[in-house]
VOLOLUM-352709 format. One record per atom (N, C-alpha, C): residue in three letters; x, y, z. Coordinates in steps of 0.1 Angstrom, whole numbers, plus 5000, padded with zeros to 4 digits. Layout:
ALAXYZ
...
END
This chain:
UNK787880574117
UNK786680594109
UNK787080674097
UNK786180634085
UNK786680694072
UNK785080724067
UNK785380874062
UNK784280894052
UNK784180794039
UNK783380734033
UNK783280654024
UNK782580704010
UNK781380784017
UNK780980824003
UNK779480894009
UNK779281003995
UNK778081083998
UNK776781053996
UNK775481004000
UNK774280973992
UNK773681103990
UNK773181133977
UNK771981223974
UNK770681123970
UNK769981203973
UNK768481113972
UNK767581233965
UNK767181163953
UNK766381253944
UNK765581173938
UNK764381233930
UNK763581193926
UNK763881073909
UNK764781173904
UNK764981123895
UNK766681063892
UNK766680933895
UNK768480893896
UNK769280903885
UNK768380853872
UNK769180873856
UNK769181063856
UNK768481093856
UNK769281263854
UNK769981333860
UNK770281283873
UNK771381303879
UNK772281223880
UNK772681123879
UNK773981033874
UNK774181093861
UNK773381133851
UNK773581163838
UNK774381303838
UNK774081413851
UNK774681493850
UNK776381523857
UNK776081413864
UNK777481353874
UNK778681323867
UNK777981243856
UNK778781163850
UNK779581313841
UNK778381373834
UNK778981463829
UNK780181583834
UNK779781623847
UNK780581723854
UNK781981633854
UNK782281473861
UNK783181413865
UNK783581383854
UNK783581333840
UNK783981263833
UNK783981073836
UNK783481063847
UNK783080943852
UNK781980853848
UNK782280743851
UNK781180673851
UNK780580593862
UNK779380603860
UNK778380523874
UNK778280383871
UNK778180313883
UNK777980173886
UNK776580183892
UNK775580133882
UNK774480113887
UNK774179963899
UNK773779943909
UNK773179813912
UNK772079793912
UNK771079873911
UNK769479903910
UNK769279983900
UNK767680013891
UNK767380163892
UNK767180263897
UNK767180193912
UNK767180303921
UNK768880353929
UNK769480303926
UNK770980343937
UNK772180293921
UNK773280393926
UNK774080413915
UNK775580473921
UNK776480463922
UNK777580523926
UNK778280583913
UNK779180693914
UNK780180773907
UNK781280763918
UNK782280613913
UNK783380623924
UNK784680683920
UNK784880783929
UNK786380843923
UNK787780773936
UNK788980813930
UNK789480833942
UNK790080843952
UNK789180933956
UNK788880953969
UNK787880963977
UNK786280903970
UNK785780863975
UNK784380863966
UNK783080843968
UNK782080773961
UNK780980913964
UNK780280913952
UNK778781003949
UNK777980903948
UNK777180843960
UNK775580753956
UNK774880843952
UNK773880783945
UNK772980853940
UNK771180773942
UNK770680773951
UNK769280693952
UNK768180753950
UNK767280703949
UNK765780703944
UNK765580763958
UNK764180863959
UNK763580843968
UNK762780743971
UNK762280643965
UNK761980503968
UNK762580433975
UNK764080463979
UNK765280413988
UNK764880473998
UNK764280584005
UNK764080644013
UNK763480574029
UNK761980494023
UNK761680394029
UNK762580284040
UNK763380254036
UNK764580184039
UNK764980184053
UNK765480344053
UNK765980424065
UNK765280444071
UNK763980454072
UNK762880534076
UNK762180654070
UNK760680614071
UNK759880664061
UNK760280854066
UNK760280944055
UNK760581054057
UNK761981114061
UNK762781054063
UNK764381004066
UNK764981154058
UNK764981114044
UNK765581214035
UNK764281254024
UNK764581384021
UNK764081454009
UNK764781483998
UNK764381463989
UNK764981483973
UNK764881653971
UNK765981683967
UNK765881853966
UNK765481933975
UNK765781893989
UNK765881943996
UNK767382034006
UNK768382023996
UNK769382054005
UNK769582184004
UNK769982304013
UNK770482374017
UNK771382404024
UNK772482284028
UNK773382334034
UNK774682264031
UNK774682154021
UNK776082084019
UNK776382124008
UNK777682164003
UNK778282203991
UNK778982053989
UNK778781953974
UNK779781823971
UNK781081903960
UNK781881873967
UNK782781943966
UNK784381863955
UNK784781893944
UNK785681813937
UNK786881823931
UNK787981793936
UNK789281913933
UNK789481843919
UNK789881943913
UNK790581953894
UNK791481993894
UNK792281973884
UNK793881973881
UNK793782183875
UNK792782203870
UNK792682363864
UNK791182423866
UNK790582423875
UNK788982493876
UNK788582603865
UNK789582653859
UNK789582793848
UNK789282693837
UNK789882523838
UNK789282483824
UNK787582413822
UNK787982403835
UNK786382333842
UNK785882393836
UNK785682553839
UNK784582663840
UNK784382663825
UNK785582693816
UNK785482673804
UNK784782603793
UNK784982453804
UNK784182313791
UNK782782293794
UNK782482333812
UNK781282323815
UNK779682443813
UNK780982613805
UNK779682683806
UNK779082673799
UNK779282563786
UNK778382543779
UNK776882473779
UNK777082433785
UNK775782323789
UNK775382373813
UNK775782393816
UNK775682443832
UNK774582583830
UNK773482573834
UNK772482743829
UNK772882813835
UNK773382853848
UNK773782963857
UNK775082893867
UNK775882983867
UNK776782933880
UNK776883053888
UNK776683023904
UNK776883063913
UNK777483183918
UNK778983093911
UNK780483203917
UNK781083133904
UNK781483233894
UNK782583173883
UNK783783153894
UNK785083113884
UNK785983103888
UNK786483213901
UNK786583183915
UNK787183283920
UNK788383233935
UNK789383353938
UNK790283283942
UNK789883343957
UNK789283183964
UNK788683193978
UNK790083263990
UNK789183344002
UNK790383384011
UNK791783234013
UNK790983114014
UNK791682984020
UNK792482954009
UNK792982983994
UNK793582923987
UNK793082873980
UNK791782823976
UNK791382753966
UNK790582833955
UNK790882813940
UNK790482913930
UNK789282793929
UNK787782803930
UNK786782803933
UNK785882833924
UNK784682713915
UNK783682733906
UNK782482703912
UNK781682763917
UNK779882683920
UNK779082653913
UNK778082613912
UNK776782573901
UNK776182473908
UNK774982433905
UNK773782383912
UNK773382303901
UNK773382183909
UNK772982043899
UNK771282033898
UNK770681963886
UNK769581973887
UNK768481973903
UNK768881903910
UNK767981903919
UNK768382093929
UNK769382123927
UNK769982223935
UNK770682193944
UNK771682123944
UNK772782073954
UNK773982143946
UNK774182213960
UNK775482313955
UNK777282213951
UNK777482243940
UNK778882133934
UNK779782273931
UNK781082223938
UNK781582303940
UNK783282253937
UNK783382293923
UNK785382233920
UNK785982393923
UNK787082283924
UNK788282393931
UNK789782293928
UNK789982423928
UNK791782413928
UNK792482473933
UNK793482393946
UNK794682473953
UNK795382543943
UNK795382693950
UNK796482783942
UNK797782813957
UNK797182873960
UNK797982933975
UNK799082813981
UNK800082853988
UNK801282773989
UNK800782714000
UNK799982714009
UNK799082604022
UNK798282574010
UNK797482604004
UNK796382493998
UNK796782383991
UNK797782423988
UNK798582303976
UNK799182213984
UNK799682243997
UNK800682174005
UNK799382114012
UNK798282144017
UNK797482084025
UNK796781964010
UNK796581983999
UNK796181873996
UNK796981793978
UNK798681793981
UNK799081773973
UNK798581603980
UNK798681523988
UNK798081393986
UNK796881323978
UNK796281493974
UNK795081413971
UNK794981423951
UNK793581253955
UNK794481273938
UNK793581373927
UNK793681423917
UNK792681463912
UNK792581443895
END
């Protein structure tokens, strides 16, 4: 079994692809107005309408309702991240900081408030645990 990819479900899908796109330097592949992916990788950010919601079953998911998943995205320098993004990001979290586990660590909350979270292995296990991955 493989993780494939994350869905957020929000009200509004162009302002958050719009801001995805921004964070990632990526681009989204729309197939609807309502559903959109940002595929990196190592793996995919959907992005759907709560109009999608229906689908799954009615009440299934809520738009801006998360409090407990951090989407999480490794970068080659998070100190430059922090840099190109403070300008346009209104508050972050946790600036740049270097987590107990190895990873030097930026937070901020995407429009809806879903915690996004880049990082970069510094520590000699964090680098070694994800030099396969690409970033």
């Amino acid at each position: 079994m493989n993780l494939v990819s994350v869905r957020v479900i929000t009200d509004d899908v162009a302002r958050l692809v719009a801001f995805y796109e921004r964070v990632t330097g990526g681009s989204a592949t729309w197939s609807t107005p309502d559903f959109a992916e940002l595929v990196t990788t190592s793996g995919t950010l959907a992005i759907g309408s709560t109009r999608t919601v229906g689908l799954f079953g009615p009440g299934s998911a809520e738009a801006g309702a998360n409090r407990s998943a951090i989407l999480e995205f490794i970068v080659p320098d998070v100190d430059a991240e922090f840099a190109r993004l403070r300008t346009w990001i209104g508050e972050f979290v946790t600036e740049p900081t270097t987590m107990p586990w190895g990873n030097r660590a930026l937070l901020f909350r995407d429009p809806d408030g879903t915690l996004v979270n880049l990082f970069t292995p510094v520590s000699d296990d964090a680098v070694t645990k994800f030099a396969a991955t690409p970033r």
